[in-house]
N, C-alpha and C positions, 0 to 999 in steps of 0.2 A: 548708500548703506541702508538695510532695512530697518527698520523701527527697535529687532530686538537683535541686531549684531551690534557685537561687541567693541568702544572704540578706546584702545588703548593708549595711554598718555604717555607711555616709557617708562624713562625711571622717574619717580615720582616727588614728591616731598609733600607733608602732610603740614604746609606754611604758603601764608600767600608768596607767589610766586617773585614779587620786585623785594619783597622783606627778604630772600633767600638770598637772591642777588648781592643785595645790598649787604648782609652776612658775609657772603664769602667773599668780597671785593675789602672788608673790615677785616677778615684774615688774611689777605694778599698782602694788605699794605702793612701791618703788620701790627695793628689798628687794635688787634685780639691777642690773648695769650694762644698758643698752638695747640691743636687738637692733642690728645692724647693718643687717639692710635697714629696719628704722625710722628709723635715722637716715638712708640710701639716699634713705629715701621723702619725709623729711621736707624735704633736697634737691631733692627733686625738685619737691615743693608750693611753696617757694618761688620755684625757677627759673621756674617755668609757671605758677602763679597765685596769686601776691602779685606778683611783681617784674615777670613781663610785664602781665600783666590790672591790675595797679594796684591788686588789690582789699587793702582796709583790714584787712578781719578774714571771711573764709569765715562766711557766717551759718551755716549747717547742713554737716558732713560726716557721709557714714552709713558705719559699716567691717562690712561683708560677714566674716562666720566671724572675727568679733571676740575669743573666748573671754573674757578678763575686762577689754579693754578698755586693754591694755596700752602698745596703739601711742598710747594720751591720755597717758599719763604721759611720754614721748618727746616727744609734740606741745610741750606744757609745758615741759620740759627745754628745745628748742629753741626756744621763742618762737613756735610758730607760732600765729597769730591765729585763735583759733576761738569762735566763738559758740556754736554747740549742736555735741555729738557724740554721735551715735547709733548704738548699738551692736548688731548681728544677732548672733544666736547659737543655736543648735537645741538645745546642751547646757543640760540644767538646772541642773548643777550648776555650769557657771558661768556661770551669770547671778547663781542665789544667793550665790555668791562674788562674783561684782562688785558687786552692790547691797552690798554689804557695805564691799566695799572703798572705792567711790566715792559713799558714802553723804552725805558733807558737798556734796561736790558736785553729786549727783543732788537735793540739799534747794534749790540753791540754781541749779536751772533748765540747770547745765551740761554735764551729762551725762545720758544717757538711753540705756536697754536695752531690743531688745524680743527676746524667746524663740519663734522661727521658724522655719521650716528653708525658706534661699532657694529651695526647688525647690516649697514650696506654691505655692498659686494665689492666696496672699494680695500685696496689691500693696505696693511698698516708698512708703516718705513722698520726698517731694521732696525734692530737697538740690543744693547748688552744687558739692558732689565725694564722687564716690564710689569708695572703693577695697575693693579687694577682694584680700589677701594670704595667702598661702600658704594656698589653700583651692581656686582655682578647677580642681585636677587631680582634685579630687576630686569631682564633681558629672558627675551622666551624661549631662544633656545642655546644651550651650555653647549652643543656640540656643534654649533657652527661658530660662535662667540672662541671657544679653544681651540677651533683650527686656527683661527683667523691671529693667534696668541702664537701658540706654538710655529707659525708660519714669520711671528716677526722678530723671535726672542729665542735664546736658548735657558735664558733665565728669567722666573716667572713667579709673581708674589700677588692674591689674592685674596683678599678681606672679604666674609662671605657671611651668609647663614649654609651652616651646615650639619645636620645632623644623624640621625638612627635609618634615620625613612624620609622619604620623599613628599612634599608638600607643596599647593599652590592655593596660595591667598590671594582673594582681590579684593583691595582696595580701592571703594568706590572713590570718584574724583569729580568734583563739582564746581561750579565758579566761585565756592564758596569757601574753597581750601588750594583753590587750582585758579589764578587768573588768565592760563592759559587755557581755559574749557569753559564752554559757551553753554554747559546744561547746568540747569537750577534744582538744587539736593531736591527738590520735590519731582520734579522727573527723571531723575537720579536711573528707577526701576521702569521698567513697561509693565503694561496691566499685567502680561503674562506672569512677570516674576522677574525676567531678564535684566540684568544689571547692561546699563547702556556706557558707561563709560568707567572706567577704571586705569590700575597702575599693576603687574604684580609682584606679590612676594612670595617667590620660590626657595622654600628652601631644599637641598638636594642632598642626598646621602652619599658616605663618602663612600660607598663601594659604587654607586652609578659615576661618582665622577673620576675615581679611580676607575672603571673598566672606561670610561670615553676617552680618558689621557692616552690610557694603554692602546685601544684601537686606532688611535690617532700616530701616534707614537710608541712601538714598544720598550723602547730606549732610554722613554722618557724615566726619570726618577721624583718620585712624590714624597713630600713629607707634609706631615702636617706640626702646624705648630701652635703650642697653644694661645688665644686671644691676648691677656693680660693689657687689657685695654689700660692706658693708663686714668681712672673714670676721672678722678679730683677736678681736670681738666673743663669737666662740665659744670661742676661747683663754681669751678674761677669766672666760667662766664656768667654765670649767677650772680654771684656777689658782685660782677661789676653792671649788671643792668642790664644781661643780656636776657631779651626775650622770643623765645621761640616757641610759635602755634605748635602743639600736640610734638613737644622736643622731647628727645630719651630723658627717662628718668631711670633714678639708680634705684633700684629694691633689694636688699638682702646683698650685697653687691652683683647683682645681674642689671643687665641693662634693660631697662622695661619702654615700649612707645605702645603706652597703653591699649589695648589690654593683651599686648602680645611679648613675651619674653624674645629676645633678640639670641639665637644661637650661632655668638659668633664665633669661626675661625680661621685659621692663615692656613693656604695651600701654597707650598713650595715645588714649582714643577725648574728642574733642571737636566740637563743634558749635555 
């Protein structure tokens, strides 16, 4: 790699990397109160398929950029009827944290992890809903990411930034926010200007990702739905000592990871 190419870290987090871990392994076990757009989402799976579709129990759902499988202890919490859930995750370390954590469960056929990174060319297993949460801004390209969706799901739930216009942010990644990146925030840049290592954040406009669904699928049916994160949820972890490097804060009730306003919302692709 030459001195001023660009070496991307994936999806990112702006926390040392074992503290994040160790995070979502405290939400697995159930060690945390549950995220709010989990309980968001879990609303949301009921309203649209259990209570409209009718269905009894979702045989398969697979969670895109899963880390330790956190949004199952949520599912649980709220009742929602799942058969098998299958977990993507490109991180190794948590995978080996969630086999760990969901070990009784993984014994007994309920849960399932596989170690990936959605942008290979491997193909996802089938399933009756796929979501995909706070991950998709991180991925470089949305039209190969929703083939690979639309290829394993007819039902499709993703948590995003998405807005007016089309955007890409990089954020720089250093050993000093990243302990998985071996460059020191002081060679961060090359003499030239060249940012040498980062994460990004894309946000896409809904008419680009409404015409890639369509190209993809014309069949397909999009809704959008709006965020309603449920935020309090981040309070809770506050109040009880939960500390997270450069974590979203609330402003105005917008969600802020300084100094960027987070535009988030849910894409409903069905067919």
């Amino acid at each position: 790699m030459s001195k001023d190419e660009l070496n991307t870290t994936g999806a990112g987090h702006q926390i040392i990397h074992s503290e994040y871990v160790d995070l979502m392994n405290k939400r697995s076990l159930g060690d945390l109160p549950d995220m709010g757009c989990a309980l968001r989402l879990s609303a949301i799976i009921n309203e649209y398929f259990i209570t409209e579709k009718k269905y009894t129990k979702l045989k398969t759902l697979i969670d895109i950029g899963c880390a330790t499988g956190h949004y199952y202890r949520t599912f649980l919490n709220q009742n929602i009827p799942i058969e098998k859930y299958i977990g993507l995750e490109r991180d190794p370390d948590m995978i080996q944290t969630a086999l760990k954590a969901w070990s009784n469960e993984i014994k007994k056929g309920k849960i399932d992890f596989i170690q990936d990174d959605i942008e290979s060319n491997n193909n996802l297993p089938a399933s009756d809903l796929l979501i995909c949460y706070n991950s998709f801004m991180y991925y470089k390209s949305a039209k190969f990411v929703l083939k690979k969706f639309l290829a394993s799901s007819k039902n499709i739930l993703i948590r995003s930034y998405f807005s007016d216009n089309n955007f890409r942010i990089l954020r720089g990644q250093s050993k000093q926010n990243n302990d998985n990146v071996d460059i020191d925030e002081l060679e961060l840049f090359s003499d030239s200007g060249a940012i040498k290592s980062a994460d990004y954040w894309t946000i896409y406009s809904f008419s680009y990702i409404e015409k890639i669904i369509k190209k993809i699928d014309p069949s397909a049916k999009i809704k959008w739905i709006e965020d309603k994160n449920i935020i309090e949820s981040i309070n809770n972890e506050k109040n009880i000592g939960v500390i997270k490097r450069g974590g979203t804060e609330i402003v105005g009730g917008y969600e802020i990871s300084y100094p960027l306003l987070q535009p988030w919302e849910i894409l409903m692709i069905t067919r």
